[in-house]
C-alpha positions, 0 to 999 in steps of 0.5 A, a space after each residue: 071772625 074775631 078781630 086780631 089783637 093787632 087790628 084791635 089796637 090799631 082800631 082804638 088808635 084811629 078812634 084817638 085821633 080827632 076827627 078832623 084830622 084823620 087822612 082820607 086813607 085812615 077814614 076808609 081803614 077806620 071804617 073798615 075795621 069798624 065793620 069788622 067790628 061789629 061783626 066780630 061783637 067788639 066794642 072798643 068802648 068796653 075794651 079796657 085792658 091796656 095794650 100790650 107788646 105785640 099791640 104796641 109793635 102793630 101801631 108801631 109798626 104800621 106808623 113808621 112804614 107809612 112815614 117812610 112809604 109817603 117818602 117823610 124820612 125825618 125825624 119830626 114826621 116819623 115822630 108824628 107818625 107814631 104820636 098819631 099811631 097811639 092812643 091819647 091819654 096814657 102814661 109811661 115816664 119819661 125817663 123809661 121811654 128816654 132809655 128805650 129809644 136812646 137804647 135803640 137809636 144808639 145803635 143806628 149810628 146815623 141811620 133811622 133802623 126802623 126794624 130795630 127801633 120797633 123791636 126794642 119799643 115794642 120789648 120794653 113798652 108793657 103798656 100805651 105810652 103818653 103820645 107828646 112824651 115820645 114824640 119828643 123824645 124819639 125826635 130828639 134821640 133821631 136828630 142827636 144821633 143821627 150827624 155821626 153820618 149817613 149812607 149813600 146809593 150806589 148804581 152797581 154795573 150789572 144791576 137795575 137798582 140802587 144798592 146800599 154801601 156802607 161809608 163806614 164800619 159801624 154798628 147799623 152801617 154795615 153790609 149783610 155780611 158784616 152785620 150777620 158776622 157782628 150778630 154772631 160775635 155779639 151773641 156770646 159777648 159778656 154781659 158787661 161788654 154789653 151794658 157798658 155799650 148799652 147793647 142788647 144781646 142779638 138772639 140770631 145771626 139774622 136779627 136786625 136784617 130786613 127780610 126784603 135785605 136778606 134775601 136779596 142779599 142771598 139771592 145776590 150771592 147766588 147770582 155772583 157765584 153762578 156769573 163767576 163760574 160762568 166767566 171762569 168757563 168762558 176763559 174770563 177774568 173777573 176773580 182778581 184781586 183788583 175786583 176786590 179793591 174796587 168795591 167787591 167788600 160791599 158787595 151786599 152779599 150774604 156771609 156765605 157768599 162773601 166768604 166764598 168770593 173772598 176764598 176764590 180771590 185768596 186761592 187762584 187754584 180753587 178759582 181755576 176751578 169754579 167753573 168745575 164746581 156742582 152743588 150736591 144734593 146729598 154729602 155723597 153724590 155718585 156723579 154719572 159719566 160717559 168714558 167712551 164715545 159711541 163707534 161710527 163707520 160706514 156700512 156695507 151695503 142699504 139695508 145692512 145696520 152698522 156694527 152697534 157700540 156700547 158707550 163707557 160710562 162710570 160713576 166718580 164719587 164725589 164724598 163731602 168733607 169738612 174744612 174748620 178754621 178757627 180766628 179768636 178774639 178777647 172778651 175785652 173787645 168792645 162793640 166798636 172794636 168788634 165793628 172795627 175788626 169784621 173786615 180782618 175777621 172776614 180776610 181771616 177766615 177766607 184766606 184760612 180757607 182758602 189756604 186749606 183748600 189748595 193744600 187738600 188739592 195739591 198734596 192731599 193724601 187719604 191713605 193711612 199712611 200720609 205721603 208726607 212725614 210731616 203731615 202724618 205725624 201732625 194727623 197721628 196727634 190728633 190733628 186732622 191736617 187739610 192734606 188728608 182730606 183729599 186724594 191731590 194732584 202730586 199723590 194721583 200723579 204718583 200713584 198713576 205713574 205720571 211723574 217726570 225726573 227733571 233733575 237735568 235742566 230743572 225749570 226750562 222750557 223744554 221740561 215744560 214741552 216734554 211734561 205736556 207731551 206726557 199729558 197725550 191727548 189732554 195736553 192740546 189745548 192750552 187753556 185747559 190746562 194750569 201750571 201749579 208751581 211753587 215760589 222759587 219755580 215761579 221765579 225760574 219761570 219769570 227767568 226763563 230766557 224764551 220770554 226774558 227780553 222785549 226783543 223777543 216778545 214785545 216791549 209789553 210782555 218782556 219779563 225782564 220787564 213785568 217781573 210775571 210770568 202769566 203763562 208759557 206756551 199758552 198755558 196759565 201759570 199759578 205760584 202757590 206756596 203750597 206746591 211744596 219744594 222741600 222734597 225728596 228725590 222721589 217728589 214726598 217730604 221726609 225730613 232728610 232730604 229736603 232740597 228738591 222742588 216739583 211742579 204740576 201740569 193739570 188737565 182742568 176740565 177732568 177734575 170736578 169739585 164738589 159743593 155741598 155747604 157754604 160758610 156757617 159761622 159759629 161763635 165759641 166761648 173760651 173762659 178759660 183764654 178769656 177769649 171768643 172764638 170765631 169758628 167758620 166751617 165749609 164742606 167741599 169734595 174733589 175727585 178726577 172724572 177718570 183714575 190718573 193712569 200713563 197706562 190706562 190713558 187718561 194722563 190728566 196730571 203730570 208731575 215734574 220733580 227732583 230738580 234742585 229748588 
């Protein structure tokens, strides 16, 4: 078997150091590779050719793991290290090795990156390098850039170790998902961004991420998102913007999986379905059902078989479409600008989401004709508004009859008991249903004289109090601004009358949403805006397990509308 070029050269590197200095651990390497040698018919003595990159990055490599697996992280043993990694006697100058380290520890911004350390000696350096020379110059590169700051280890509830968070938005100091954002934004920076910034342009949204990191980071997400539709199934309350505040922006998550944490934290419709959520195997996925339960009675007499029933069943499509937002951002953006806006980047592209989504959901229209004037004259020029992407709430509700005139009384307690009575069956228990309504309802139902005063709920539920109206009759209440209240008398928008409100009371646990693509992020050049565009893409499905029908039982939504707003 021949010797790898890696084993080659870390062979000739032990054979450089004295004798008497090797460790107990590079005399076994050493004469393990020298076995190997001989039964490969190599002979170092006669191997002249100079090292090239990959047998640099080897020796690197191998020096810098073990400095930090024997717990030796400063500067000066790391150094060592590679000084005995590489063979003695060669020369580079000093000023090309000053670049390539300065190059790469610039970008650690107080942080040894090995990985990216590696890499940018190992692309730079054709041929061995003078040991002294780069001992002292990766030496002092370190220790100068190294007091802009430093990371810390955080013990995470719910977690068996220590997590990274960043102190800092800055380059090398940043979670998975900032630093897979910042990649994807260096990608198509100029050129002369690049060098004012001594940058190197990264080749993949991955690159400088550990493997060990990307995984856990992906894997951390999977885990996040299946214990949020767990706790949002068992009633709990974990997506809240106060979970954010406290520490979810460092979460060590991928950007997929942050994105879609920071759309459930924008939208609370999308999180009162989380918990509906399935993964799709393949963009249309036929989701098999039952309707109908198996008949049970009594029989006549022993031996007589009870009269057999044939279950229901059907099968809701689910059909994945695709949501794009796009955020820009100018070429005259250095990289410590970019670094400085990822956290706005990031709060952009999943409130935009988020936005989207809910508007799919509460006034989506897949006919050709939109129910809504304003969003078929933006679809017919060219546009494809989210709202024609699903069949939502308000259109479903509609076209199954399940709208209520509340134009006496409006907003009231007792509007609110006849629409759940209209819901049947699927109006009994509370907390499986959702009132959608917009921002002026929302204010009536805070108003609401039921629940106004402490006397009558309680000094620490009285409304005219807390100013929020959590839920009525047990059944939570979530404002959106896209449950529109500029409509018609007959609940759609016309541009003439548009005075009338609506709002919705969903059956939750008889809608499923679909899931067949998280985040993807992509980068557009715009020469001719001068700008860089950050374009986030996700695809999604929505569909009722049952048609919405007051004649066909199955009441699962029920639109209130034509009160005045």
């Amino acid at each position: 078997m021949k010797l790898t070029p890696e084993q080659k050269a870390r062979l000739k590197a032990l054979l450089a150091i004295e004798a008497t200095k090797r460790s107990a651990a590079e005399v076994t390497e050493l004469a393990d590779l020298q076995g190997k040698a001989v039964a490969a018919g190599y002979d170092p003595a006669e191997d002249e050719n100079p090292l090239d990159e990959k047998q640099v990055e080897a020796l690197i490599t191998k020096s810098v793991t073990d400095a930090l697996a024997a717990g030796k992280l400063t500067p000066e043993a790391i150094a060592e290290e590679v000084k005995k990694s590489l063979p003695q006697g060669k020369q580079l100058t000093a000023d090309d090795v000053k670049t390539i380290v300065d190059a790469a520890v610039a970008k650690s911004a107080g942080t040894v990156d090995t990985k990216s350390l590696v890499a940018e000696l190992a692309k730079s350096l054709p041929k061995a390098v003078n040991a002294d020379d780069i001992k002292k110059i990766v030496e002092d590169g370190i220790r100068d850039h190294s007091r802009a700051g430093s990371k810390m280890q955080h013990q995470g509830e719910g977690f068996a170790y220590g997590i990274e968070l960043p102190i800092a938005h800055r380059s090398g100091n940043l979670s998975v998902a900032q630093k897979q954002l910042l990649n994807a934004c260096l990608m198509n920076m100029t050129d002369e961004v690049l060098d004012r910034c001594k940058s190197v342009r990264p080749r993949h949204m991955n690159e400088g991420i550990a493997d060990t990191m990307l995984t856990e980071a992906k894997s951390r997400g999977m885990s996040m998102v299946k214990r949020v539709r767990n706790e949002a199934m068992m009633g709990g309350k974990a997506i809240t913007s106060t979970t954010a505040g406290s520490g979810l922006e460092l979460m060590n998550i991928d950007i997929s999986s942050d994105l879609q944490m920071r759309l459930y934290i924008a939208s609370q419709i999308a999180a009162a379905f989380v918990s509906n959520e399935i993964d799709m195997p393949s963009p249309t996925f036929p989701l098999p059902m039952s309707t109908t339960r198996p008949t049970f009675g009594g029989i006549s007499a022993q031996g007589v078989s009870a009269v057999s029933s044939q279950p229901g069943t059907q099968n809701p499509i689910l059909t994945a479409v695709k949501f794009m937002g796009i955020v820009p951002y100018s070429y005259e953006a250095d990289e410590d600008a970019v670094v400085a806006i990822l956290p706005w980047l990031q709060a952009s592209l999943a409130s935009g989401g988020a936005d989207a989504l809910e508007d799919a959901l509460v006034n989506g229209d897949v006919s050709a004709t939109h129910q809504d004037s304003d969003t078929q004259t933006s679809k017919a020029a060219g546009n494809i508004p989210a709202a024609t992407l699903f069949s939502g709430f308000r259109k479903l509700a509609i076209a199954g009859g399940l709208n209520t005139d509340i134009s006496t009384g409006g907003i009231s307690s007792a509007n609110i008991k006849n629409l759940r009575k209209v819901l049947n069956k699927y109006g009994l228990v509370p907390k499986d249903l959702l009132i959608l309504c917009g921002p002026n309802a929302y204010n009536d139902l805070v108003a609401l004289p039921e629940t106004l005063a402490a006397y009558q709920v309680g000094q620490n539920n009285a409304r005219i109090l807390t100013g929020a109206a959590p839920n009525i009759y047990g059944i939570d209440i979530i404002p959106s601004g896209r449950v529109r209240e500029n409509l018609n008398a007959s609940a759609v928008y016309d541009g003439t009358t548009t005075t009338k409100g609506s709002f919705l009371i969903v059956h939750r646990p008889s809608w499923v949403m679909g899931t067949r693509q998280g985040f993807m992020i992509e980068i557009y050049k715009r020469p001719d805006l001068q700008q860089n565009q950050v374009i986030a893409t996700f695809r999604r499905a929505f569909v009722p397990l049952e048609t919405p029908s007051a004649s066909g039982g199955t009441p699962i939504v029920v639109l209130g509308y034509n009160y005045t707003s």
